[in-house]
C-alpha positions in Angstrom: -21.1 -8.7 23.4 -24.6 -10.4 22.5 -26.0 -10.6 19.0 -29.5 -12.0 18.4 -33.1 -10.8 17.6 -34.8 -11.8 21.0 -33.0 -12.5 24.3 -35.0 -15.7 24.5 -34.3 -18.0 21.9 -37.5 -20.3 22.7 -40.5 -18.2 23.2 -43.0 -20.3 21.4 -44.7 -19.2 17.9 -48.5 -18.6 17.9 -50.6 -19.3 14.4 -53.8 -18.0 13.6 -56.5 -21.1 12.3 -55.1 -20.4 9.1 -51.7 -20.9 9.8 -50.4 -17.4 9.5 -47.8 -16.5 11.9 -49.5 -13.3 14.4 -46.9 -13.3 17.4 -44.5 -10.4 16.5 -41.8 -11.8 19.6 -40.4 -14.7 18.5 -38.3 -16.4 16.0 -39.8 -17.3 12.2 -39.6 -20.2 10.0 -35.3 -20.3 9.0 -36.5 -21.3 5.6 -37.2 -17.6 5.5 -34.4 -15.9 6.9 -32.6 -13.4 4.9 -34.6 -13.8 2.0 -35.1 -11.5 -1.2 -37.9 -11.6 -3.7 -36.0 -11.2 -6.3 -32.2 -10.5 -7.8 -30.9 -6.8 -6.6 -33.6 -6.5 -4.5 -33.8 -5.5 -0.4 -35.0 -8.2 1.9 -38.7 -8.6 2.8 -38.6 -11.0 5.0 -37.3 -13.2 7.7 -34.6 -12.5 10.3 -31.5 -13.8 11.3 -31.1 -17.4 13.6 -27.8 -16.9 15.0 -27.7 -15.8 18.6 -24.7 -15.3 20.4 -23.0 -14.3 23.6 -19.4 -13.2 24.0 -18.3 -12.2 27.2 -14.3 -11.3 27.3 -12.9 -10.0 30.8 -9.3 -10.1 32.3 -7.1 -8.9 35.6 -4.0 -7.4 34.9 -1.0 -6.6 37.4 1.9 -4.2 36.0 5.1 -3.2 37.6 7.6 -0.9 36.2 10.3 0.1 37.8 13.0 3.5 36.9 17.0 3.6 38.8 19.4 6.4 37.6 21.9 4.2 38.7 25.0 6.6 37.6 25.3 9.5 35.2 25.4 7.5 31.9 22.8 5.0 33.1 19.4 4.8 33.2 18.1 1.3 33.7 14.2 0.1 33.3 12.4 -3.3 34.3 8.9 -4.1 34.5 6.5 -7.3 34.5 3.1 -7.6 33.8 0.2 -10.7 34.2 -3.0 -10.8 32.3 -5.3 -13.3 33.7 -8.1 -13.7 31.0 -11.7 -15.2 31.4 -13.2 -16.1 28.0 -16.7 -17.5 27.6 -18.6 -18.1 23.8 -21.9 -19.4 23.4 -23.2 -19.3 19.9 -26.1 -21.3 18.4 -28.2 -21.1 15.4 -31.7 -21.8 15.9 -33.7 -25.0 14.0 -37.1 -25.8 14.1 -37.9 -28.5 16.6 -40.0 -30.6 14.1 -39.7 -30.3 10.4 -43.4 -32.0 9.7 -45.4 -29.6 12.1 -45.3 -25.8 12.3 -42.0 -24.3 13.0 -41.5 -23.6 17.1 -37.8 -23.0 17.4 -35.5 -25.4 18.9 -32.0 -25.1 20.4 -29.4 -27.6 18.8 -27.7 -30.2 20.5 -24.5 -29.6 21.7 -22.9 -32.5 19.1 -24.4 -30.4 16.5 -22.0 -27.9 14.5 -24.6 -25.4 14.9 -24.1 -25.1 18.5 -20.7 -23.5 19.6 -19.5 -23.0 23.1 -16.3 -22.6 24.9 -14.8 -21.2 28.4 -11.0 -20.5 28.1 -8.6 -19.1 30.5 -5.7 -18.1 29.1 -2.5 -16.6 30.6 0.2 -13.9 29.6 3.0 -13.3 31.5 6.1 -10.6 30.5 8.7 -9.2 32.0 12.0 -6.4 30.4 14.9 -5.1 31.2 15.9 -2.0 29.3 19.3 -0.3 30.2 19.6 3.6 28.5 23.3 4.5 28.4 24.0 8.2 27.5 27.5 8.9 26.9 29.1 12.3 25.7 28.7 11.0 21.5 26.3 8.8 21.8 22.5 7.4 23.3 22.4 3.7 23.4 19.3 1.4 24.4 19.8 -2.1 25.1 17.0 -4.3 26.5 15.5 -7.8 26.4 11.7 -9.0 26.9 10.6 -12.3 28.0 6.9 -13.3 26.8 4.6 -16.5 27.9 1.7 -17.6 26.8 -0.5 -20.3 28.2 -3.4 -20.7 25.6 -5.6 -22.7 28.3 -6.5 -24.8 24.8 -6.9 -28.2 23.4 -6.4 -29.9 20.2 -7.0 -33.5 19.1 -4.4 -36.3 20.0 -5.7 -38.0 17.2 -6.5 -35.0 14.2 -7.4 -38.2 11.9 -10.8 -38.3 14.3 -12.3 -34.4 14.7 -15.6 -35.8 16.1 -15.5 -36.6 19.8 -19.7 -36.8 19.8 -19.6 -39.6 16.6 -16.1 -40.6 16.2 -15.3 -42.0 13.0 -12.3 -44.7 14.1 -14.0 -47.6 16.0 -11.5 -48.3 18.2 -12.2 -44.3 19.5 -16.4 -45.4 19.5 -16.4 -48.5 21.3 -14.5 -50.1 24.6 -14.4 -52.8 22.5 -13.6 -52.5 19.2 -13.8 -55.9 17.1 -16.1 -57.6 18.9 -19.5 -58.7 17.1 -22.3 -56.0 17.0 -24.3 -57.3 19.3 -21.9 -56.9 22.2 -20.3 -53.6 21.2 -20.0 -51.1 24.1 -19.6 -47.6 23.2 -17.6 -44.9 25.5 -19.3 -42.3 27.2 -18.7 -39.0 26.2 -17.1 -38.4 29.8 -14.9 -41.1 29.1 -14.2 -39.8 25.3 -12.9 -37.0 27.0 -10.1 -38.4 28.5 -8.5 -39.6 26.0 -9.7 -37.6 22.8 -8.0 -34.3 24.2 -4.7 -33.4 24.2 -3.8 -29.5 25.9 -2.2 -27.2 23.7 1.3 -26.2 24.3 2.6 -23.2 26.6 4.5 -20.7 24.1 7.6 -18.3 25.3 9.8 -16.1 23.3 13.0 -13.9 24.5 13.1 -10.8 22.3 16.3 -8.5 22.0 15.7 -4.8 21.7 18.7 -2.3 20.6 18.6 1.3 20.0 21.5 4.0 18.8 21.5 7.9 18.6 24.8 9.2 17.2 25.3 13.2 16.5 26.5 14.3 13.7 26.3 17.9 13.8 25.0 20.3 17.0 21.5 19.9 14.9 21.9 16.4 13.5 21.3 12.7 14.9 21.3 9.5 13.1 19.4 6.8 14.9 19.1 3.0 14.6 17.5 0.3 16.0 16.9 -3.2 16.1 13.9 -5.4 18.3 12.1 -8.8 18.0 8.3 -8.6 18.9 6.0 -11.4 19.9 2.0 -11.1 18.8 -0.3 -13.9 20.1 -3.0 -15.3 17.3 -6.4 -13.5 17.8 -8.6 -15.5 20.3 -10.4 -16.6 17.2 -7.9 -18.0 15.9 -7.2 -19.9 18.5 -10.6 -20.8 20.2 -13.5 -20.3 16.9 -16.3 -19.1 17.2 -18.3 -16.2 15.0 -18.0 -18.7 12.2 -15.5 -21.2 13.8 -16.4 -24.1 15.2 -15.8 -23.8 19.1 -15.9 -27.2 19.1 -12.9 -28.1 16.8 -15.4 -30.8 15.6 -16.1 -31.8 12.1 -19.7 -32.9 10.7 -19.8 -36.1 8.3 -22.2 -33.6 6.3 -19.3 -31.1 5.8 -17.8 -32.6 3.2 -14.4 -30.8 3.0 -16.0 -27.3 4.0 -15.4 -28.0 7.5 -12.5 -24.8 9.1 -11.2 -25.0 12.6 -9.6 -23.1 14.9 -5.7 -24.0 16.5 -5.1 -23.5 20.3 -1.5 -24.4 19.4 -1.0 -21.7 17.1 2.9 -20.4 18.0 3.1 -16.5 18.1 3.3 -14.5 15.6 7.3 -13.0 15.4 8.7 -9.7 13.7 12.0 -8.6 13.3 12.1 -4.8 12.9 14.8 -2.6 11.6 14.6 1.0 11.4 17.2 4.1 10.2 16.9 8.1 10.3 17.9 11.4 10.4 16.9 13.6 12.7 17.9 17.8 11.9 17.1 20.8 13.9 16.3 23.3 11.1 15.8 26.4 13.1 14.7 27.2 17.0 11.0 25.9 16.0 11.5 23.5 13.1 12.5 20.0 12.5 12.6 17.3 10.1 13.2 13.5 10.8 13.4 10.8 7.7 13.6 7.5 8.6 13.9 4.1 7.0 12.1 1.0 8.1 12.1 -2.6 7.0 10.0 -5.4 9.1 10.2 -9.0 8.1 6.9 -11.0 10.2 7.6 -14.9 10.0 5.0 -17.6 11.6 2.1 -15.6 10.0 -1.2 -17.2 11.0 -2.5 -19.3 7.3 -5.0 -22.2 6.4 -3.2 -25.8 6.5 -3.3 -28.1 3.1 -6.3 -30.1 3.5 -6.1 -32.6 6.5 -7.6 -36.0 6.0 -9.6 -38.3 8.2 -10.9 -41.9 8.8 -13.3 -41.5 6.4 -12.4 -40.9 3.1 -15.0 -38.0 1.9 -13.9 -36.0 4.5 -11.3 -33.4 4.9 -11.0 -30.2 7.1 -8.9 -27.6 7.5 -7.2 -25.5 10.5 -5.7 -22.4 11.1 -1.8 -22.7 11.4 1.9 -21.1 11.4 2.7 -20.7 7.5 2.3 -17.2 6.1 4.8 -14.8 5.8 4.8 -11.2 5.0 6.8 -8.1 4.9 7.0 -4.5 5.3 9.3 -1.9 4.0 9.2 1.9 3.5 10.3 5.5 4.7 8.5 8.1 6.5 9.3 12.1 6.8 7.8 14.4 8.7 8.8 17.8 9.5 7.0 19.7 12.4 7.0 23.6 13.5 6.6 24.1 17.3 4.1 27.1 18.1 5.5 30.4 17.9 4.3 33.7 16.5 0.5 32.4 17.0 0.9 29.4 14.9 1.7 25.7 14.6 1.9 22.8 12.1 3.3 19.4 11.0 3.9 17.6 7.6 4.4 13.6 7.1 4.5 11.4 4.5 5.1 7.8 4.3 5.7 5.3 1.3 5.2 1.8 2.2 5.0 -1.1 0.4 3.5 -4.1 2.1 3.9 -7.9 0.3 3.4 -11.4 1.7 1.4 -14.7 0.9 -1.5 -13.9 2.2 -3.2 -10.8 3.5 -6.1 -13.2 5.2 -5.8 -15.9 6.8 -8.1 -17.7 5.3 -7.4 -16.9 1.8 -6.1 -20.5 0.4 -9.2 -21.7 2.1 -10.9 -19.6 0.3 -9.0 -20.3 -3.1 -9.3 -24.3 -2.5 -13.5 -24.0 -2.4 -13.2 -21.3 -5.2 -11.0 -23.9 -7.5 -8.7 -21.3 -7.8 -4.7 -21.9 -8.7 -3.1 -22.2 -5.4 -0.8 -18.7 -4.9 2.9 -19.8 -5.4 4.5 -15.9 -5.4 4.5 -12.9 -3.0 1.6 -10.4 -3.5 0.9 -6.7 -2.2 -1.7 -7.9 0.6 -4.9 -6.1 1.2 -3.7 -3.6 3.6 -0.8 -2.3 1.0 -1.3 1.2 1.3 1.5 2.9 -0.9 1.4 7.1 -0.2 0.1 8.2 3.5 0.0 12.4 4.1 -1.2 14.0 7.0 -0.9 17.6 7.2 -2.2 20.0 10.4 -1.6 23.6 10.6 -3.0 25.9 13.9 -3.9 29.1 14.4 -4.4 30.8 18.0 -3.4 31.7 20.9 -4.1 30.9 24.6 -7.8 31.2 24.9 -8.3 30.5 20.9 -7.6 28.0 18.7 -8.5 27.1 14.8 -7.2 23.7 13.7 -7.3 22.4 10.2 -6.4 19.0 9.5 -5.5 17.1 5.8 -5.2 13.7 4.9 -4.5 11.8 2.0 -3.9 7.7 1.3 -3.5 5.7 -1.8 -5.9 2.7 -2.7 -5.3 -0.5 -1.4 -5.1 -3.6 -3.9 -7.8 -5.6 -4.8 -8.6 -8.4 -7.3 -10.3 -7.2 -10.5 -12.9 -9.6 -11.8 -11.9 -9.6 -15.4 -9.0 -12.0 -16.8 -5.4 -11.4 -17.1 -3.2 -13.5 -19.2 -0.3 -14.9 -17.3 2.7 -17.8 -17.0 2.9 -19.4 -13.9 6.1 -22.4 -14.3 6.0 -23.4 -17.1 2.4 -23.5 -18.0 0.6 -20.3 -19.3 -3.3 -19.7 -18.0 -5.9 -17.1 -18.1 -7.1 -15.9 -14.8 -7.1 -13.4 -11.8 -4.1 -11.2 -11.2 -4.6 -11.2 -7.6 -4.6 -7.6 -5.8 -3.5 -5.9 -9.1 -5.8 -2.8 -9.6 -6.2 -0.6 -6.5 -9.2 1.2 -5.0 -9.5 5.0 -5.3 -7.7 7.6 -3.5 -9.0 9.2 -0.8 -8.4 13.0 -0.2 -10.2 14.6 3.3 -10.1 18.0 5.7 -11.0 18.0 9.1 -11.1 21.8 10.8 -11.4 22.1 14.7 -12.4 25.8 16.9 -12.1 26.3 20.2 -13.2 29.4 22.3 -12.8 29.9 26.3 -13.8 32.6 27.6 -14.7 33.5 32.2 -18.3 34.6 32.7 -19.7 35.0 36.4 -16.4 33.5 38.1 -16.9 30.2 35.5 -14.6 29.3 32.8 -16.5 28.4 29.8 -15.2 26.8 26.4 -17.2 26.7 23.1 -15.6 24.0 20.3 -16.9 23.2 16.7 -15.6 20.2 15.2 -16.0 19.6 11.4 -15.4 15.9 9.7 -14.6 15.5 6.5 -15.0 19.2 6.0 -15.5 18.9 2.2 -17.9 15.8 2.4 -16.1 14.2 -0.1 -16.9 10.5 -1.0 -14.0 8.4 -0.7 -14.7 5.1 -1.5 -13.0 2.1 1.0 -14.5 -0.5 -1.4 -15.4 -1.3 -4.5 -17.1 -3.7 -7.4 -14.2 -5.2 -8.9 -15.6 -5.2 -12.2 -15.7 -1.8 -12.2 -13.7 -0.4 -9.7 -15.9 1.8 -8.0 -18.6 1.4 -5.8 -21.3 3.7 -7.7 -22.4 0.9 -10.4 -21.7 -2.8 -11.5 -21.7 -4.3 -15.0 -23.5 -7.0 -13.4 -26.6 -5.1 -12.9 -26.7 -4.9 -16.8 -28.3 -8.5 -16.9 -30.7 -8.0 -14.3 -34.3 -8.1 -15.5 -37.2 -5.9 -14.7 -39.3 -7.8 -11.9 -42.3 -6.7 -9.8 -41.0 -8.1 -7.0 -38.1 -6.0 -6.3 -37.9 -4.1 -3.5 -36.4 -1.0 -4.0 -35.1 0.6 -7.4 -32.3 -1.7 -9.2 -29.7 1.4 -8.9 -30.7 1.8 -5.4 -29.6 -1.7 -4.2 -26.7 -1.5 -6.8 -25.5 1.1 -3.6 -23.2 0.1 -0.9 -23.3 2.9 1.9 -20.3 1.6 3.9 -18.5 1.3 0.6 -17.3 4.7 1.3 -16.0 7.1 4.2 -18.1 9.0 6.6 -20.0 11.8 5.3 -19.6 15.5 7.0 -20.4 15.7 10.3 -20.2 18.9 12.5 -20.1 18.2 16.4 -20.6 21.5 18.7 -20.7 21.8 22.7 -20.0 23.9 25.1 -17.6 22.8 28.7 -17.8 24.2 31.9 -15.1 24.6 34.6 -15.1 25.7 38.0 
C-alpha cells in the first residue's frame, strides 16, 4: 500500500522572480496544506505531506488431516505456520530551511515525524477435533494450541521513551556524574543494546465442545462451548498510520504523545451458544439459537504513564477493556422446489462493554471528559438484523430478490443530559445514547443462459439497493442526521467560501451506496 502525492518526496520546487511557485510536480509550502478560506468552505489549496509505504506479505503452510477411525468416530488434526514480513515507512515532509523558500526536506529519523519499522512476526497453531456420533447423540470435542511470536520491542526502562535524546542521564552518558566537560555520551548503536527489551512470545490452549441431541425425528437441540484467541491488529502492536513506529516520545509532546505495545497479550473470548433445530416439512426448516460471548483482555489506552521529566506523560495501547455480546438469531429457510426458493433471519443482539475504541479514554483524557466508570452499548451495537431472499426460476433462469434491514448503531448526541455518577450529580454527555437511523434496502439479481452456435451463453443483471434509498451510516450528533447541522446556523456569509454553505454542510459517505445496476454477459465453451 503507498499513500502520497508524488512518488519522490524531494523533487525540488522552482519559483518564478517573483516568488510564485510554477512547478506543478512537487510538494508545496505545509503551511498551506489542507487549508480552507473560510468556515464550511471546500479546500483551495495545498496538499497533503504524509507519504507512506506499507508493504505486508507472509508464507503460510497448512495441514489438515481426516481418519474415520471406527463407526462412531471421526477424528480431525491440523497445523498451520504463518511466517510474516512487515515493513512501514512513513514520513511527513518539512521544509529544509524555514528562512528561505520552502524545498522539501525528509525528517530525521529521531524526529516523530519520521516512522519506520521491519517486523517479523510468527504464528503457529495446531487442533485436534474428535466427532463422536452415537445412535442419540453428535458430540465434538477438540482443543487448539495458538503461538504468537510478535518479533517486537518495548522499553526496559518505560520511564525513558526516547532512545535518540534520552531524558535519564545515566541512559545519555557513559559517564553519568562526571563534570560537563568530560561527559561522554553513548552512541545510538550502543543505546540500542541496552534501551530495548523484546516483547514476549504469547500461547493459549483453547477447549472447543459441541452437542447435538434429538428430540423428535424432526428436532435437535444443540450446544456448544469454545475459547478463541485473536492477536492485536499489527497497529496495535507495531504503530504506524498515526502511531509512532518508533515507540518514542518527543519533549514537545507534552502528554499528547500515543504508542503502540508489541506485548499486547491476545485478545480471548469465551463463547456459548443454544438452539433448536426443526424440520418443518420435506423443504422447510427453522433453527433458533441463543448466543452469549464474554471477550476479556480487550485492547484499551493505559492511565497516563510518567517519565523522567516531569511535563511529560504518554500513553500506550494495553490489555484492559472488556466487552460482551449476547443475543438470539432465527432463521427459517425453504430448499427449492416447485420453481422457487427462500430464506428468513433475524437476529437481536445487544452488544456492551467499556469501550468500543481503543482509544476512546485517550480520547476522553485530551477532551477533559469524566473518565467512563459503567458498561455502555459500544459503537457496533446493532440491535434488529433481517435478511430476507426469495428465488424464482428454474435451471437455465433465475430472478433473485434480496431484503435487508438493521437498526442504528449508538452514538453520542452533542446536547447535555442530566445525570448522577457516585455520589456527585453533573450535566454532560450520555455516551452512545441516541442511535443513527435505520436502514431498509432491496437488492434483485437475473440470470439467463441460453446455447447459441455450440456456446453456452449467460446474460445477468444485478441491481443494488434497488430502491436507491438513502440510509444514512453517520450522522451530526446535534441533529441526528446527516442532511443539516444546527452548527451551520452561526456561520456567516463570506466571499471566500468555496462552495454553497448547504453544500459543504453534505457528507457523501455519511450514507450507503446509491443504486447501481451491473450487467454482463459470460461465455462457456
Amino acid at each position: 500500500y503507498k499513500h502520497y502525492v508524488f512518488e519522490n518526496p524531494l523533487t525540488p520546487v522552482e519559483y518564478d522572480s517573483n516568488g510564485v511557485v510554477i512547478s506543478m510536480n512537487s510538494y508545496v509550502h505545509p503551511d498551506s496544506a489542507d487549508l480552507a478560506p473560510a468556515d464550511w468552505s471546500f479546500q483551495d489549496s495545498g496538499m497533503k505531506m504524509q507519504h507512506l509505504k506499507r508493504q505486508t506479505s507472509y508464507y503460510v503452510a497448512k495441514l489438515d488431516l481426516t481418519s474415520q477411525l471406527s463407526n462412531s468416530h471421526q477424528t480431525q488434526a491440523g497445523i498451520e505456520l504463518r511466517l510474516y514480513d512487515l515493513n512501514l515507512e512513513e514520513f511527513n515532509i518539512r521544509s529544509l530551511d524555514e528562512t528561505q523558500e520552502f524545498q522539501p526536506m525528509i525528517p530525521e529519523r529521531s524526529s516523530i515525524n519520521n516512522n519506520m519499522f521491519q517486523n517479523k512476526p510468527v504464528e503457529f497453531s495446531a487442533y485436534v477435533q474428535d466427532k463422536m456420533e452415537y445412535q442419540d447423540m453428535v458430540v465434538n470435542l477438540g482443543i487448539r494450541f495458538d503461538y504468537f511470536d510478535p518479533d517486537g520491542r518495548v522499553y526496559a526502562d518505560p520511564l525513558d521513551p526516547n532512545i535518540y535524546s534520552p531524558y535519564s542521564a545515566d541512559h545519555r552518558y557513559k559517564n553519568a556524574g562526571a563534570d560537563s566537560d568530560e561527559l561522554i555520551e553513548y552512541t545510538l548503536a550502543e543505546k540500542e543494546a541496552f534501551w530495548w527489551k523484546k516483547a514476549s512470545k504469547k500461547y493459549s490452549i483453547s477447549p472447543r465442545f459441541g452437542i447435538a441431541y434429538p428430540i423428535t425425528d424432526r428436532g435437535i437441540i444443540h450446544f456448544s462451548y469454545g475459547h478463541f484467541f485473536q492477536i492485536p491488529s499489527f497497529r496495535e502492536l507495531y504503530g504506524g498510520e498515526g502511531l509512532n513506529a518508533d515507540i518514542q516520545v518527543g519533549q514537545t509532546q507534552g502528554n499528547t504523545a500515543f504508542l503502540p505495545n508489541a506485548d499486547l497479550d491476545p485478545q480471548k473470548t469465551v463463547m456459548y451458544e443454544i438452539g433448536l433445530q426443526q424440520q418443518l416439512s420435506t423443504d422447510i426448516h427453522m433453527d433458533a439459537t441463543l448466543f452469549y460471548r464474554d471477550i476479556r483482555d480487550w485492547v484499551g489506552s493505559s492511565v497516563v504513564q510518567p517519565t523522567y521529566i516531569k511535563s511529560i506523560f504518554y500513553t500506550k495501547f494495553i490489555n484492559k477493556d472488556y466487552s460482551n455480546v449476547r443475543g438470539i438469531t432465527l432463521s427459517m429457510n425453504k430448499r427449492y422446489s416447485s420453481f422457487f426458493e427462500g430464506s428468513l433471519d433475524y437476529t437481536y443482539m445487544i452488544a456492551e462493554g467499556t469501550a468500543s475504541n481503543p482509544q476512546d479514554e485517550y480520547n476522553d483524557r485530551l477532551s477533559d471528559r469524566a473518565p467512563r466508570i459503567q458498561i455502555i452499548p459500544l459503537g457496533w451495537d446493532q440491535r434488529h438484523t433481517l435478511n430476507g431472499h426469495i428465488s424464482f426460476g428454474a435451471p437455465t433462469w433465475r430472478l433473485s430478490l434480496l431484503g435487508r434491514f438493521w437498526t442504528g448503531s449508538p452514538y453520542t448526541p452533542s446536547f447535555a443530559v442530566g445525570e448522577v455518577s457516585g455520589s456527585s450529580a453533573f450535566s454532560g454527555l450520555r455516551e452512545n445514547s441516541a442511535r443513527k437511523p435505520n436502514i431498509f434496502t432491496f437488492d434483485l439479481r437475473l440470470f439467463k443462459q441460453f446455447n447459441f452456435a455450440g456456446l453456452q451463453y449467460s446474460i445477468f443483471i444485478n441491481v443494488y439497493n434497488l430502491l436507491d434509498s438513502r440510509g444514512q451510516t453517520n450522522v451530526y450528533t446535534d441533529t441526528g442526521s446527516a442532511d443539516y447541522t444546527l452548527s451551520i446556523r452561526n456561520a456567516s456569509d463570506n466571499p471566500k467560501r468555496v462552495g454553497l454553505l448547504s453544500d459543504n454542510a453534505i457528507q457523501t459517505a455519511w450514507y450507503i451506496e446509491p443504486r447501481q445496476i451491473h450487467a454482463g454477459i459470460s461465455v462457456g465453451f
